[in-house]
KEMARFI-232731 format. One record per residue (C-alpha): residue in one letter; x, y, z. Coordinates in pm, 1 decimal, padded with zeros to 6 digits. Each point is the difference from the previous one (the first is absolute). Layout:
residu; px; py; pz
a; X; Y; Z;
...
***
This chain:
residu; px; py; pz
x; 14840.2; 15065.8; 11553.9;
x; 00116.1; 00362.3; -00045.4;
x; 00223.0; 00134.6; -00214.3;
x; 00296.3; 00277.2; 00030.1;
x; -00271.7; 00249.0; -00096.2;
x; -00202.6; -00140.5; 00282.2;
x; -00283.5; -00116.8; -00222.4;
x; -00169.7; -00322.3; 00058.6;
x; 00085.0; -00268.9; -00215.8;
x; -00257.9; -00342.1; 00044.6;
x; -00076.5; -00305.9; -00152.7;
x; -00256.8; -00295.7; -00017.6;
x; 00147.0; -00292.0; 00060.4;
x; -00000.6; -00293.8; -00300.3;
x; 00114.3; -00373.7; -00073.8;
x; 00272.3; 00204.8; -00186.6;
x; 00205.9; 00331.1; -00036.4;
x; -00196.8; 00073.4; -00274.4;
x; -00386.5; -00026.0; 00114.7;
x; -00248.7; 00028.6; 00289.5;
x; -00166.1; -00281.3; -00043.6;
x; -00138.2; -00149.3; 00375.3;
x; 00162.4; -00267.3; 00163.3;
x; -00211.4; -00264.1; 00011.5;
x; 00060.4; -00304.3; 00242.5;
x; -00225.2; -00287.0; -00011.6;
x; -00205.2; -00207.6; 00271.4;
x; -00176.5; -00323.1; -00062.6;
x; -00303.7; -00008.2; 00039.7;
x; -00141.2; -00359.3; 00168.5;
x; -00349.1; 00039.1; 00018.0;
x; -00146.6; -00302.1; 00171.9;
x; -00320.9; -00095.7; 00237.0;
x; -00130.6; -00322.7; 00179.1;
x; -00352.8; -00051.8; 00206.3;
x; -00014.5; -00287.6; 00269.6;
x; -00394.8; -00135.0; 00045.1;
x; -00131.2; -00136.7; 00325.3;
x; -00332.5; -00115.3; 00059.8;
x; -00195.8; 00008.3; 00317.9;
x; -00342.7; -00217.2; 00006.1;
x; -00347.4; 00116.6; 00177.8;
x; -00185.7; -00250.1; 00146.6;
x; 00051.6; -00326.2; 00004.3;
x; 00074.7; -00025.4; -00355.7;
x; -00350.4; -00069.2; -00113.0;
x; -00152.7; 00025.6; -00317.1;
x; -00098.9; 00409.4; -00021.1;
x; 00256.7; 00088.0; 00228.8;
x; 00256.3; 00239.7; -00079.1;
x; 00340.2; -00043.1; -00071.3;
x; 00203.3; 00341.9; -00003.4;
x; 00309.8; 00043.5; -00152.6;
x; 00276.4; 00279.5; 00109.0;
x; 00275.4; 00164.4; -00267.6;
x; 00245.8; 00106.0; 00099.3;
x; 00264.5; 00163.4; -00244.8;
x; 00354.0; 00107.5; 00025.5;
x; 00181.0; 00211.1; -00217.4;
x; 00298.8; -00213.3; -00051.3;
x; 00178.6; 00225.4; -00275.3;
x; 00232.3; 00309.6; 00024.4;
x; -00305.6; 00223.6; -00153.1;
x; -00327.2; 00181.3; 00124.6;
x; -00323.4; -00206.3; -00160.6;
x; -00302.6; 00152.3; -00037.3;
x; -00354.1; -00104.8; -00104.6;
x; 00038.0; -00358.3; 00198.8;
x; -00299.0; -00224.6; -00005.3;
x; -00117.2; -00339.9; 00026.0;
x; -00151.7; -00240.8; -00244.6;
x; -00142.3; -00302.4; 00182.3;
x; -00221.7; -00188.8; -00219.6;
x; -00125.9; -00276.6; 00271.8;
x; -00151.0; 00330.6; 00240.9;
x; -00127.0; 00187.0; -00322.4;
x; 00227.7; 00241.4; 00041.1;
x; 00146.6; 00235.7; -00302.4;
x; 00243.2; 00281.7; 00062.1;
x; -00022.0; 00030.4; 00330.6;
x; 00187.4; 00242.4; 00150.3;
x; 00251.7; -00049.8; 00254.6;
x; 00022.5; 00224.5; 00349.1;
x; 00231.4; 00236.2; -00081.1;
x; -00035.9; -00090.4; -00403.5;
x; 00378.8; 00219.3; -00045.2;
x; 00288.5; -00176.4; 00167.5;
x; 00333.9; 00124.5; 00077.4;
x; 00296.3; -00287.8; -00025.0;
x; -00048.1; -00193.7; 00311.5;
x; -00341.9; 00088.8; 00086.6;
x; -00309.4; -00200.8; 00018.1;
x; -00423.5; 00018.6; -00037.2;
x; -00213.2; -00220.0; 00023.1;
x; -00437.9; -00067.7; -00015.6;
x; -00179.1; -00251.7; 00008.5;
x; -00290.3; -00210.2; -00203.8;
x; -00259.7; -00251.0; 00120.1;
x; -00098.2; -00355.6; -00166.3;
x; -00330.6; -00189.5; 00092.5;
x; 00098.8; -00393.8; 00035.8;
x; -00220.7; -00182.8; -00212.6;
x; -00124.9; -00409.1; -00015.6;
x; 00270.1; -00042.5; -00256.8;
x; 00213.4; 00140.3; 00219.8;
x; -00087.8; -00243.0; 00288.9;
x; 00057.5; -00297.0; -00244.1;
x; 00326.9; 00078.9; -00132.4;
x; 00118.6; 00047.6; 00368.0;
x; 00176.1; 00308.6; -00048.9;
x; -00025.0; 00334.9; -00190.4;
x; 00339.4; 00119.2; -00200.4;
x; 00044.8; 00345.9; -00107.5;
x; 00203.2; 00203.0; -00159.4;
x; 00027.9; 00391.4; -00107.4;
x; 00201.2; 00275.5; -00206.3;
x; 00138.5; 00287.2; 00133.5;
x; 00095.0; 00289.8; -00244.9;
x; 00186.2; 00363.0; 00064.0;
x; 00106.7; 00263.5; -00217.1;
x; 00374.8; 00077.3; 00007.8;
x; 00149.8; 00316.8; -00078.7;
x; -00001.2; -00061.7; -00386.1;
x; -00324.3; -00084.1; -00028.0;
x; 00064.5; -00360.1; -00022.8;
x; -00244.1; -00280.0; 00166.3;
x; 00181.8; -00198.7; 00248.9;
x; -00151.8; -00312.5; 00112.4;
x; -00023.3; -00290.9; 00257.8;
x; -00180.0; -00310.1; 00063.3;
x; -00123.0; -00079.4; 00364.4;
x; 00197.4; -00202.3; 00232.6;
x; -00009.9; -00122.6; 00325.9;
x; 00401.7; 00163.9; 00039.1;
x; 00120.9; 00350.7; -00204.9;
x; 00235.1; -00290.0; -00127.6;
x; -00231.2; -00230.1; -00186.9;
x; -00364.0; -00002.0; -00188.1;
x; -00099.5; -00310.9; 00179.4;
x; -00392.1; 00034.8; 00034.2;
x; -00182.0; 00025.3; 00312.4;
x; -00163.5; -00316.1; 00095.1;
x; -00308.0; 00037.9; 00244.3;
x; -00069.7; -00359.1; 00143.8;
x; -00364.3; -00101.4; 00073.4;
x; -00111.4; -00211.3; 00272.7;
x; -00212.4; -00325.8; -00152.1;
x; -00246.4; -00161.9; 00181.2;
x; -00157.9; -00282.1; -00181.0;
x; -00268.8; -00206.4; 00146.4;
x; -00306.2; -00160.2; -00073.8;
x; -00342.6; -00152.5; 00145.3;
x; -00211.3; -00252.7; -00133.6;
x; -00336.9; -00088.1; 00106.2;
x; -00243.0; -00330.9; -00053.6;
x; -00366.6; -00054.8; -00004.2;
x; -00186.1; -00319.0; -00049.7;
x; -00378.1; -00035.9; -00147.3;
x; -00209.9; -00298.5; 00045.0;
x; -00175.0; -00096.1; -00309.4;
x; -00277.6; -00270.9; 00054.6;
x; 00123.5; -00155.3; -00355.5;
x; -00309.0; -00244.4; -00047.7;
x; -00265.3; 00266.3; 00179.8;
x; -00127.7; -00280.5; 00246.8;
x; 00048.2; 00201.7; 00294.6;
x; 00260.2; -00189.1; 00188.8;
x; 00380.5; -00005.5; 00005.2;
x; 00148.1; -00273.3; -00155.5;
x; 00274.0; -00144.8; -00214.7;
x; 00030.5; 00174.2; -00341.1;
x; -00113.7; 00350.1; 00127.6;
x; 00207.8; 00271.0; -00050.4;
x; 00214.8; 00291.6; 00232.7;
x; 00058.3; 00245.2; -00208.0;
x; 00313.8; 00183.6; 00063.8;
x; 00123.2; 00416.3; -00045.0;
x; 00319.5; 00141.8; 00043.9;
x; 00053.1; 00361.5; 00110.2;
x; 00331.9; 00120.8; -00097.8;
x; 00152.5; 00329.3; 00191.6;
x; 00273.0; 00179.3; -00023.0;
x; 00050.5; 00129.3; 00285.9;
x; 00385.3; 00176.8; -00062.6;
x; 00148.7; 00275.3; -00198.5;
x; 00060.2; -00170.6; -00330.4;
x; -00107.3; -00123.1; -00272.5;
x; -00069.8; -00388.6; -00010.0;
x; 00042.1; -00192.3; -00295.7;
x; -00094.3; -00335.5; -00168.6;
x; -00210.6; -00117.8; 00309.3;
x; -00117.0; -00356.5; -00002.7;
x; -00172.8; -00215.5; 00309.0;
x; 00037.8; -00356.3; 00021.9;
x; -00219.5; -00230.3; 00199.7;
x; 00093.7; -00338.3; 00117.1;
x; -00386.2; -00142.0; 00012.3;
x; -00111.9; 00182.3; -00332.0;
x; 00120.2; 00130.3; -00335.7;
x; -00035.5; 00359.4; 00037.8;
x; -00160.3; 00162.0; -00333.1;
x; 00094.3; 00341.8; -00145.5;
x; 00344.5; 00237.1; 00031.6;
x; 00277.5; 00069.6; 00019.2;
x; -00085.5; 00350.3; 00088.7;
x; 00221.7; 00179.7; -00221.7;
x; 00043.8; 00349.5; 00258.4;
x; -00133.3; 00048.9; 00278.1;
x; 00069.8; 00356.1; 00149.0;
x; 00093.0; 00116.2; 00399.0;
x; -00367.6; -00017.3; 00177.6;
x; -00136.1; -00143.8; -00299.0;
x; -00282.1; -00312.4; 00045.1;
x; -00048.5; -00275.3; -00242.8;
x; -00318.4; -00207.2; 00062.2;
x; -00127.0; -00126.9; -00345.7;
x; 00306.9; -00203.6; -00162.4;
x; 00038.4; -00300.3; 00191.4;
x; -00260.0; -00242.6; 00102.1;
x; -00012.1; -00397.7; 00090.8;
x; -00293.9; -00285.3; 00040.2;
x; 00055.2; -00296.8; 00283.4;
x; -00227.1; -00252.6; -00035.6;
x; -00113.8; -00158.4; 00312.1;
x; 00086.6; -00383.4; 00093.4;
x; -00186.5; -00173.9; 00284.3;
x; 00315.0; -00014.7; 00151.9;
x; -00018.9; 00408.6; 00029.7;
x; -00407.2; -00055.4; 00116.8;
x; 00119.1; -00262.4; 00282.0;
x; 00255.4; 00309.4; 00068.1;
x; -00257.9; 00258.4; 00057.3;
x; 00219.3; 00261.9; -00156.1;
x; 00232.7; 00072.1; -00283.6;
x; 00339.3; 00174.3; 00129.2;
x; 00206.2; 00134.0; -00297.8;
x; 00316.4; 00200.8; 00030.1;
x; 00159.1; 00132.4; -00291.3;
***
């Protein structure tokens, strides 16, 4: 203001007639981020195909983040940083990482995964999330695998002249193989084969992997009736 003797008379302002101190009003600070995962599959979803993942994470706070990366121990993936890796409230980057599917995978049926997302806020402070399939939840992202179990089984017989005389008769022997296959995309387990006409000898096969071939655990002896000679042949189905 001025005074009678027009000279200027000022002030800083204060909480109180008798200081300057600033006035200081207070915001709240709410500091919060979430990442949503999808997955997208390459292939058919075989063993050594890819699986790739994509992040995508929103700055779901009131504050500017900075330094935001992934951690996504399934892809092999530590501190990855996120496209822009400084977010504004509201805003949101994203990247991606890639998984190779895996016979384990393939057995199981599926492939679940789940990652960390961390930013920087204004006061230094790490602010976290845990992958979701929503920004509202940390449910993980389930990848389901398609299964196609089958198997083949092949059967040889030997003739074995038991008493070495030269002709077929009662109380010689067919000797019997089995060829197991697996001719899916998973593993098989405890395999046995049964045979009406003959104890089969040997197994289970404990695993048998996809493409796998199994020709030494099981085997079976007939032994030859006249009824089977009068026959001419043998016909065994297991």
């Amino acid at each position: 203001g001025t005074d009678p003797n027009n000279a200027p008379i000022t002030d800083i302002s204060g909480t109180a007639l008798n200081n300057d101190t600033p006035t200081v009003t207070a915001l709240t600070q709410s500091p919060a981020i979430a990442v949503v995962k999808t997955a997208s599959v390459g292939g058919t979803g075989k063993v050594g195909d890819q699986i790739t993942y994509t992040f995508n994470v929103t700055n779901t706070g009131n504050v500017t983040l900075s330094n935001v990366i992934i951690d996504d121990a399934k892809t092999g993936s530590a501190a990855l940083a996120v496209s822009p890796s400084t977010l504004a409230p509201g805003t949101t980057g994203s990247i991606t990482a890639v998984y190779i599917i895996t016979q384990a995978d393939l057995n199981a049926g599926s492939v679940s995964n789940t990652a960390t997302v961390t930013g920087t806020d204004p006061n230094n402070a790490p602010i976290t999330d845990i992958s979701g399939t929503a920004l509202n939840n940390d449910t993980p992202t389930v990848t389901t695998l398609t299964q196609n179990p089958s198997m083949k089984l092949l059967k040889t017989g030997l003739y074995q002249d038991a008493n070495s005389n030269g002709t077929v008769d009662a109380g010689d022997r067919i000797n019997y193989t089995f060829r197991v296959l697996n001719t899916g995309n998973v593993t098989l387990t405890d395999i046995v084969v049964t045979d009406p006409m003959v104890t089969v000898n040997g197994g289970p096969i404990p695993a048998l992997l996809p493409l796998a071939v199994d020709e030494t655990t099981f085997t079976a002896s007939y032994t030859l009736s006249q009824g089977d000679i009068d026959l001419v042949a043998v016909y065994n189905l297991v």
